[in-house]
N, CA, C and O of each residue as an XYZ file, in Angstrom:
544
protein
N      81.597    132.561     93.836
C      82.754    131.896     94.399
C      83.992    132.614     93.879
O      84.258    132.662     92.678
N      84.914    133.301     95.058
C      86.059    134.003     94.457
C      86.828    132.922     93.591
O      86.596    131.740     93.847
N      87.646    133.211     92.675
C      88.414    132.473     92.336
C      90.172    133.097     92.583
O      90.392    134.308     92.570
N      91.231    132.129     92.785
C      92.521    132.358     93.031
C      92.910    131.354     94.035
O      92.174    130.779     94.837
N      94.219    131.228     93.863
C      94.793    130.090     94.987
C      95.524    130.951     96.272
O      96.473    130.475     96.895
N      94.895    132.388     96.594
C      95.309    132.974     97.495
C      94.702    132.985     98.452
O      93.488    132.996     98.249
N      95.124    132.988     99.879
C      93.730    132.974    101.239
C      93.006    134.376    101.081
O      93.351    135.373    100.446
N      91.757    134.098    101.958
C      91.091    135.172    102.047
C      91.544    136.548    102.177
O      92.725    136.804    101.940
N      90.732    137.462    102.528
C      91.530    138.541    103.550
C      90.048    138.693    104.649
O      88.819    138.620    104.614
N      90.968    138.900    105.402
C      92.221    139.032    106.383
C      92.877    137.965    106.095
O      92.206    136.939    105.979
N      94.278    137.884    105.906
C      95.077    136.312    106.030
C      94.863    135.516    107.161
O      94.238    136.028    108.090
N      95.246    134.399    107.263
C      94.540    133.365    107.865
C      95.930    133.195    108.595
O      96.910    133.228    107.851
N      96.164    133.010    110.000
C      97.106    132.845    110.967
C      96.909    131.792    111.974
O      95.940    131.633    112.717
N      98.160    130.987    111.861
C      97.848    130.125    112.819
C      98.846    130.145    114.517
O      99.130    131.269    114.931
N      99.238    129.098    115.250
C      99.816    129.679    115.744
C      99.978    128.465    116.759
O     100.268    128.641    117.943
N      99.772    127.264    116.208
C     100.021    126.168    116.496
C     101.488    125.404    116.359
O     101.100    124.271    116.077
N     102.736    125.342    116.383
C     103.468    124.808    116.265
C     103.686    123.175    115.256
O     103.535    122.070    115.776
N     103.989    123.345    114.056
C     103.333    121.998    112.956
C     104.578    121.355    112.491
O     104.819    120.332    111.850
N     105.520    122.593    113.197
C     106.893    122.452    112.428
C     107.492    120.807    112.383
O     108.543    120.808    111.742
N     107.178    119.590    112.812
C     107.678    118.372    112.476
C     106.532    117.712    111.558
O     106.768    116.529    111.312
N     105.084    118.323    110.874
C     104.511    117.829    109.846
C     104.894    118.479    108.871
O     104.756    117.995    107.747
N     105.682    120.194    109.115
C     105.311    121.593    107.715
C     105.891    120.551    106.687
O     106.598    119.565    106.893
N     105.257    121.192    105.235
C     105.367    120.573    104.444
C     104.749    120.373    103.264
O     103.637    119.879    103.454
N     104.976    120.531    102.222
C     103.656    119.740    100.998
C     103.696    118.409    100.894
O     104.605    117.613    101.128
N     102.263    118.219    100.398
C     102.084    116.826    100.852
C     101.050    116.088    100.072
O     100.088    116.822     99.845
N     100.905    114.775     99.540
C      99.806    114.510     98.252
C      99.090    113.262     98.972
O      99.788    112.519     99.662
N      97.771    113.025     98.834
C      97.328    112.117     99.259
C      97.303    110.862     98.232
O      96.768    110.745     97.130
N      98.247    109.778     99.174
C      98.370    108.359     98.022
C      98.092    106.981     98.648
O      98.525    105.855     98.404
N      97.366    107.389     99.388
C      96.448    106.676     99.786
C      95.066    106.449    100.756
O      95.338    106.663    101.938
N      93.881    106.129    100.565
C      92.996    106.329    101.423
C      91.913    105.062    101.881
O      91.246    104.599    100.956
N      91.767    104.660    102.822
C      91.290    103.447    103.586
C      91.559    102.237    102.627
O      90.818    101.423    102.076
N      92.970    102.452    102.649
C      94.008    101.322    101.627
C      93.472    100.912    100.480
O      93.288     99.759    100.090
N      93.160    102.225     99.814
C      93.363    101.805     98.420
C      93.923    103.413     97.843
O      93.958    104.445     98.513
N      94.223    103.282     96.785
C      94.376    104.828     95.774
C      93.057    105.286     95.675
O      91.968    104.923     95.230
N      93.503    106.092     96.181
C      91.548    107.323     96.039
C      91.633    107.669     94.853
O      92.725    107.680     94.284
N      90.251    108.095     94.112
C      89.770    107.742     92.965
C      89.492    109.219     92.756
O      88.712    109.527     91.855
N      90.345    110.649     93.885
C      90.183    111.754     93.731
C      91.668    112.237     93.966
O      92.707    111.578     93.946
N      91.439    113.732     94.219
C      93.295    114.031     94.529
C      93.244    114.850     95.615
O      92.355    115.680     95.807
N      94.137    114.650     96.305
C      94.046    116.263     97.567
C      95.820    116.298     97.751
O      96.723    115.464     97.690
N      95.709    117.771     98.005
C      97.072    117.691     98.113
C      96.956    118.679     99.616
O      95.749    118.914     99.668
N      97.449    119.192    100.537
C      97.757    119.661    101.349
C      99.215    120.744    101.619
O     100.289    120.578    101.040
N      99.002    121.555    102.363
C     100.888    122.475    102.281
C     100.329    122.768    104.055
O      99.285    123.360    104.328
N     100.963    122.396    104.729
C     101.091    122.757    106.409
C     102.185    123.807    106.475
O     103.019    123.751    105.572
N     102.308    124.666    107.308
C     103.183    125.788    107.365
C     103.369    125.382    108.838
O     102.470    124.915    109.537
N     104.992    125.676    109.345
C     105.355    125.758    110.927
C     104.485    126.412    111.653
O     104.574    126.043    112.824
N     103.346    127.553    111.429
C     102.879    128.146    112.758
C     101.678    127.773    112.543
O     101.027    128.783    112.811
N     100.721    126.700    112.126
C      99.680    125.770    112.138
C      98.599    126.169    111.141
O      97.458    125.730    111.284
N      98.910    126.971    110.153
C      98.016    126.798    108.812
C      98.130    125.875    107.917
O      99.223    125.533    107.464
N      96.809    125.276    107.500
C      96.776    124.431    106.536
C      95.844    124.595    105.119
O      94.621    124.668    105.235
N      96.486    124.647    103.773
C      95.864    124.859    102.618
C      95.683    123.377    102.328
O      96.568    122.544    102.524
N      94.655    123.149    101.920
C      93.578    122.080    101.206
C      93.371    122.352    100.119
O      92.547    123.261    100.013
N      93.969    121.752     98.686
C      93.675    121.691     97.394
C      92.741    119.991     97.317
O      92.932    118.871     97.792
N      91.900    120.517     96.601
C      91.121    119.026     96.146
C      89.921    119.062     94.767
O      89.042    119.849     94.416
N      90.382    117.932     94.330
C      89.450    117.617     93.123
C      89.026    116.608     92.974
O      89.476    115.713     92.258
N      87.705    116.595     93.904
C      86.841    115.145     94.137
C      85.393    115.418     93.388
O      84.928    114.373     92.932
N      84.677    116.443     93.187
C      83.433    115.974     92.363
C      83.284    117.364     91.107
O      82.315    117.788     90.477
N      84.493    117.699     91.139
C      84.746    118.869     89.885
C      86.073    118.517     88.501
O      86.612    117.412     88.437
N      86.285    119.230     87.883
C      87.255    119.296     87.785
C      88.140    120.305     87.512
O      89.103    120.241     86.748
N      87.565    121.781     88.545
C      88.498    122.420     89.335
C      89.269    121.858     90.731
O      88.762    120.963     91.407
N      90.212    122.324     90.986
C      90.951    122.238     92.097
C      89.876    123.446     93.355
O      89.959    124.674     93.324
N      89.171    122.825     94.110
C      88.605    123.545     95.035
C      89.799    124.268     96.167
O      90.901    123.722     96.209
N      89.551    125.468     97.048
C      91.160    125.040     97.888
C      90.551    125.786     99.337
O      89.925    126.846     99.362
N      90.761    125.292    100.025
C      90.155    125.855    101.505
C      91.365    125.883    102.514
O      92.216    125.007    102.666
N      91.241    127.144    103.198
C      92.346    127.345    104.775
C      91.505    127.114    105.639
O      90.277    127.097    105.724
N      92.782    126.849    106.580
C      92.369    126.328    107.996
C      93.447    126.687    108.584
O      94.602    126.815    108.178
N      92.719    126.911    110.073
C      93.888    126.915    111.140
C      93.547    125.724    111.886
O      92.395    125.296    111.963
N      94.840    125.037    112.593
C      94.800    124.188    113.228
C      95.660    123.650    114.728
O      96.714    124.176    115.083
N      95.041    122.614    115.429
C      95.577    122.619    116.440
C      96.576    121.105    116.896
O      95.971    120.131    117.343
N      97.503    121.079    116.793
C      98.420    119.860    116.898
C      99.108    119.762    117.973
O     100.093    120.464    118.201
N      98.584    118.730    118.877
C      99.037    118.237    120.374
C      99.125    117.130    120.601
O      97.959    116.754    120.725
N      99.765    116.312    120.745
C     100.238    114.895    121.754
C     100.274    113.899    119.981
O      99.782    112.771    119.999
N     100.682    114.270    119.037
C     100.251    113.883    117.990
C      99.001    113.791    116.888
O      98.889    113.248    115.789
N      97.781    114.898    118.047
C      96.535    114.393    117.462
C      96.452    115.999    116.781
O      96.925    116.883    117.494
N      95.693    116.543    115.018
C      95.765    116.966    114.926
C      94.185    117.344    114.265
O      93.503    116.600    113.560
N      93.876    118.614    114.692
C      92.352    119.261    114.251
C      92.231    120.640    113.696
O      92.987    121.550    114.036
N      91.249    120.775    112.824
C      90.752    122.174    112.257
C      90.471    122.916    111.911
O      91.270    123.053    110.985
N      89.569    124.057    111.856
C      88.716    124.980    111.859
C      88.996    125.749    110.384
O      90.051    126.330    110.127
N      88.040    125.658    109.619
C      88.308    126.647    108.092
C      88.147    127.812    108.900
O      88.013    128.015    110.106
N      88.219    128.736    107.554
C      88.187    130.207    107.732
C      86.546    130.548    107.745
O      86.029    131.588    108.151
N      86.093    129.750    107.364
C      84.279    130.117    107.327
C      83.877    129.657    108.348
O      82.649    129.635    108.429
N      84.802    128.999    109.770
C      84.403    128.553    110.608
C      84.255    127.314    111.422
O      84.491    126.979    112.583
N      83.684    126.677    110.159
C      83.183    125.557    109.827
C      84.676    124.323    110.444
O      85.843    124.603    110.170
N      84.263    122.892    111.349
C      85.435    122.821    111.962
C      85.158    121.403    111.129
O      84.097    120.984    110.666
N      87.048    120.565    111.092
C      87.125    119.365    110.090
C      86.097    118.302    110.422
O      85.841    118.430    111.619
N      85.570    117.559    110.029
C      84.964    116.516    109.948
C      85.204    115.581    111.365
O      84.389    115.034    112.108
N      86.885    115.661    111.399
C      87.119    114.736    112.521
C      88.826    115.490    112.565
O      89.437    116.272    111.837
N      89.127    114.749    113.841
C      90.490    114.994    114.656
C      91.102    113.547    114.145
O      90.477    112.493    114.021
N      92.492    113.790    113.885
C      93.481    112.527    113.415
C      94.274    112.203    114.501
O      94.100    112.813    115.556
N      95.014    111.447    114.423
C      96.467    110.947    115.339
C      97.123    111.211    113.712
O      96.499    111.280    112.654
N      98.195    111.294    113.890
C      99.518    111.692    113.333
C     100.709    110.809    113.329
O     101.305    110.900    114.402
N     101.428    109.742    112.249
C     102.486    109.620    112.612
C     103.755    109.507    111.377
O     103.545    108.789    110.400
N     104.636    110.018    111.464
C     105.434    110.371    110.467
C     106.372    109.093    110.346
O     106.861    108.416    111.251
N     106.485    108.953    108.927
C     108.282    107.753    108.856
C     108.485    108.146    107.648
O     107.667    108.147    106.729
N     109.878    108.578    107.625
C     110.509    109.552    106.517
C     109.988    110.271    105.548
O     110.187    111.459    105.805
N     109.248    110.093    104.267
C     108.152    111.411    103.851
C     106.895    110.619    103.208
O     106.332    110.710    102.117
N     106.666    109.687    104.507
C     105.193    110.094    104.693
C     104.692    110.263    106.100
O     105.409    110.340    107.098
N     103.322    110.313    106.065
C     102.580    111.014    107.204
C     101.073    110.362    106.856
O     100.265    110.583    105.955
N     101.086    109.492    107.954
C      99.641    109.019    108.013
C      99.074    109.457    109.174
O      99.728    109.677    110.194
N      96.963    109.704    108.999
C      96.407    110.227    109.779
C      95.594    109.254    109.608
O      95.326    108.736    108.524
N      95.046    108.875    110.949
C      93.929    107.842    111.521
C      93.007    109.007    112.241
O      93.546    109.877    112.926
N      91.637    108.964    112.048
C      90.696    109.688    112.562
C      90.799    109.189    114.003
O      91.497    108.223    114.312
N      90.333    109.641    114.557
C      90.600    109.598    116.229
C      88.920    108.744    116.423
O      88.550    108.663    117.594
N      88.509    108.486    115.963
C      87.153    107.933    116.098
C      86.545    106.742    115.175
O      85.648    105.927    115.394
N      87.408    106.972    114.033
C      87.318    105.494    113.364
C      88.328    105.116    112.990
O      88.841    105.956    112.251
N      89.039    104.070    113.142
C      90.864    103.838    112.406
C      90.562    103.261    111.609
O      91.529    102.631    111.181
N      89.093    102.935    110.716
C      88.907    102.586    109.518
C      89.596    103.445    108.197
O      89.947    103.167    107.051
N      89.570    104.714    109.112
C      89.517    105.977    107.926
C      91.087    106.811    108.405
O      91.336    107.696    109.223
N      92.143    105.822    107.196
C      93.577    106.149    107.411
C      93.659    107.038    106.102
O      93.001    106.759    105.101
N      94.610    108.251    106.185
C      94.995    108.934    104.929
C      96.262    109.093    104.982
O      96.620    109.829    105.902
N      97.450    108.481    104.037
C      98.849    108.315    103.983
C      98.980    109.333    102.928
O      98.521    109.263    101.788
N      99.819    110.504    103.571
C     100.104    111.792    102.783
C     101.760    111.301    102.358
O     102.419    110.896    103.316
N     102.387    111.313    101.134
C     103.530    111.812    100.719
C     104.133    112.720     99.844
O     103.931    113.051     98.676
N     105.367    113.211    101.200
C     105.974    114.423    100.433
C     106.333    114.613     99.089
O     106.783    113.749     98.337
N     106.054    116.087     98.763
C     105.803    115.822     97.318
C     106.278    117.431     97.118
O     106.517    118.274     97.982
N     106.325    117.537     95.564
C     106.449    119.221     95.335
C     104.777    119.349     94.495
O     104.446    118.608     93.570
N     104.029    120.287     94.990
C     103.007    120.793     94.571
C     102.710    121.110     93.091
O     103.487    121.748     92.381
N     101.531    120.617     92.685
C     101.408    120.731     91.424
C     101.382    122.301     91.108
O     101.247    122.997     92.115
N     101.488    122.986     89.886
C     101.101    124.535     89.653
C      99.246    124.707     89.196
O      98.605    124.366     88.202
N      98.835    125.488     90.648
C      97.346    125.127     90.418
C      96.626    126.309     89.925
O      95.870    126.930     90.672
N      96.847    126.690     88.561
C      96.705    127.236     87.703
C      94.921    128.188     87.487
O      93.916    127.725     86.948
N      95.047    129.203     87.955
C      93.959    130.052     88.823
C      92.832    129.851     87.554
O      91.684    130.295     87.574
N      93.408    129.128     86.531
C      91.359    129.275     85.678
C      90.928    127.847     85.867
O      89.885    127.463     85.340
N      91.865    126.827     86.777
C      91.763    125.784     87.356
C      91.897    125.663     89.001
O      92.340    124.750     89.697
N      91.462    126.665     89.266
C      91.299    126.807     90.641
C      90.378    127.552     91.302
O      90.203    128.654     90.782
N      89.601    127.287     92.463
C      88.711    128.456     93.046
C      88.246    128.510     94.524
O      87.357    127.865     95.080
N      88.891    129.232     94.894
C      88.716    129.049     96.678
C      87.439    129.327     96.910
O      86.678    130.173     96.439
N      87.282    128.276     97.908
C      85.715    127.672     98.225
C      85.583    128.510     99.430
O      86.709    128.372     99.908
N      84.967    129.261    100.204
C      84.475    130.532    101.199
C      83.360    129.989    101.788
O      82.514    129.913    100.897
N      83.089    129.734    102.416
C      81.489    129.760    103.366
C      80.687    129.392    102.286
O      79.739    130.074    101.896
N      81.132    128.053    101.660
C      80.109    127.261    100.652
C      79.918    125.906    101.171
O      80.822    125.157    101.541
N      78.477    125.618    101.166
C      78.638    124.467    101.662
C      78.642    123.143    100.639
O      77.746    122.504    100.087
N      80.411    123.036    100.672
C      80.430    121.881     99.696
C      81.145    120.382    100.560
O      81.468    120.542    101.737
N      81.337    119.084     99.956
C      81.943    118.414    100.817
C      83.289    119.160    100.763
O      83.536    120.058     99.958
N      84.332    118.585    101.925
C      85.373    118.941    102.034
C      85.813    117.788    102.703
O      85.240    117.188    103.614
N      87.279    117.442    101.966
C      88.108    116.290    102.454
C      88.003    116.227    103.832
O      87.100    115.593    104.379
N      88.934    116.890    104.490
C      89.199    116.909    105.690
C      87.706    116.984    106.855
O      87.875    117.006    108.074
């Protein structure tokens, strides 16, 4: 497993328009309660998304994606291929951003804006075509 909080190579390009989610972003809440893990997220205006998370380690795992955001609903594809779990609806009120899976509205995740922790590369290790869980 490489380790570093840098994307692969080839860099990872998106080309989706995100620019009213771009942003860093911390997850603080999940099917209304405080999740008992951490994920943080960074969306960029042309539809890449970095995934930091520390749910059954205690490294910061970190996976890219490109993604696709239309009519509010938003989905997408890592770099190993591999596509998210599920598609969200999207809706923003001042800095936060909640996502409802498009298939169960059991499963809400309320992201707020935040400044990113420093994810410190002997505490970090980008996850590649591993098959581990992944938030999203």
């Amino acid at each position: 497993i490489p380790n570093g909080n840098t994307p692969p190579t080839p860099p990872v390009t998106g080309d989706t328009d995100t620019s009213t989610i771009a942003g860093d972003w911390h997850l603080t809440e999940w099917c209304g309660s405080v999740p008992s893990f951490d994920v943080y997220l960074s969306i960029t205006n042309d539809g890449v998304v970095t995934l930091w998370q520390r749910m059954t380690s205690r490294l910061w795992e970190t996976y890219y994606s490109t993604v696709e955001f239309e009519n509010g609903i938003i989905s997408g594809i890592y770099t190993d291929g591999v596509a998210w779990g599920a598609s969200y609806n999207v809706t923003m009120s001042e800095n936060t951003m909640t996502w409802t899976d498009t298939t169960d509205s059991t499963d809400v995740s309320v992201y707020t804006r935040c400044t990113l922790p420093d994810f410190d590369s002997d505490n970090t290790r980008a996850v590649i075509n591993v098959d581990t869980e992944r938030f999203l």
